[in-house]
Structures are given as C-alpha cells and as structure tokens.
N, C-alpha and C positions, 0 to 999 in steps of 0.2 A: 368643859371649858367655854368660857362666853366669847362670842364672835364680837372681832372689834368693829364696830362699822365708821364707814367714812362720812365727810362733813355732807349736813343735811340729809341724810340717810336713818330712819327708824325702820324699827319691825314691828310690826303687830299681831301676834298668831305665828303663821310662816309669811305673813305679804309684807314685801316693803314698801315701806312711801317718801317722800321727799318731803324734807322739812322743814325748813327757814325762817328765821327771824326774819319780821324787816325790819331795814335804817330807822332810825327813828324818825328822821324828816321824810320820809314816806309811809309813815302810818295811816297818813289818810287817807292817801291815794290804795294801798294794798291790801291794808288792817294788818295785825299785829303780825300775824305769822303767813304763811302761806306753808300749806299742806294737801300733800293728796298721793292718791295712791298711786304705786306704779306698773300695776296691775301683773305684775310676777314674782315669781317663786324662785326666780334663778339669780345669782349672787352676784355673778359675773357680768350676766346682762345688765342687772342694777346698777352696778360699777359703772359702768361706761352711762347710762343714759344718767345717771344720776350727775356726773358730770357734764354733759351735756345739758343737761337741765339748772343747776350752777350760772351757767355760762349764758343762758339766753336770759336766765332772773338779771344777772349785774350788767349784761347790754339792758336790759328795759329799766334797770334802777339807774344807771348814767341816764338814758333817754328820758326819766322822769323828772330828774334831775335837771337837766337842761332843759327842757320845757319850765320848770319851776323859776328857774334861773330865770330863764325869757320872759315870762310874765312880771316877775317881782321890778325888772328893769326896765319894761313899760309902765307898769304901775307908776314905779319910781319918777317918771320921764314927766308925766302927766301931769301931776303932783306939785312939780318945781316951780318957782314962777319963771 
C-alpha cells in the first residue's frame, strides 16, 4: 500500500525532504522550488517539523512580499513628478 504523504513532504529512498513550489512572484528572490532534506526516517517526526517548516516558508513569503511591496512604492514615489 503507498503511504499518502502530506503537503510538501517527499520521499527519496527511506529520507524525507520538504518540498515546495514557490509563488511565482518570488521566483527570484527563492528559485523555483525549495527543497531539502529532513534528515529523518521517522514519519511522525516529519509530520510535525514538516509543518513547522510550512509555516516559517509562508511567514518569510508575506515578509518577502512586503518588502517587494515596499520597494515598488518607493520606486513608484520617486518616479512621479
């Protein structure tokens, strides 16, 4: 039976890693995906840091995102006559 796994969660072998697309309007800042391992074997434990790990990517994608914001509306500002 195939184990289902949860959002950004792969397997490779027996290790899991964390998986992620990014936003599209953070491609530049992150690149396409972000990936990496999670350096265990256990499923459970995965679980939980994998959501944890979730959870600190979309706080630093708002954060990137308002900085982007910030910028574009100095930009903008400078620009005007």
């Amino acid at each position: 039976m195939k184990e289902i796994m949860c959002n950004y969660l792969s397997k490779r072998d027996s290790t899991y890693y964390f998986r992620r697309k990014t936003p599209l309007d953070l491609i530049l800042i992150y690149g396409k995906e972000i990936i990496f391992s999670l350096n265990t074997k256990d499923r459970k434990a995965v679980e939980s840091l994998t959501r944890k790990k979730a959870v600190e990517y979309d706080e630093a994608f708002a954060e990137a995102r308002k900085s982007l914001s910030d910028t574009r509306a100095r930009t903008r500002t400078r620009h005007c006559p």
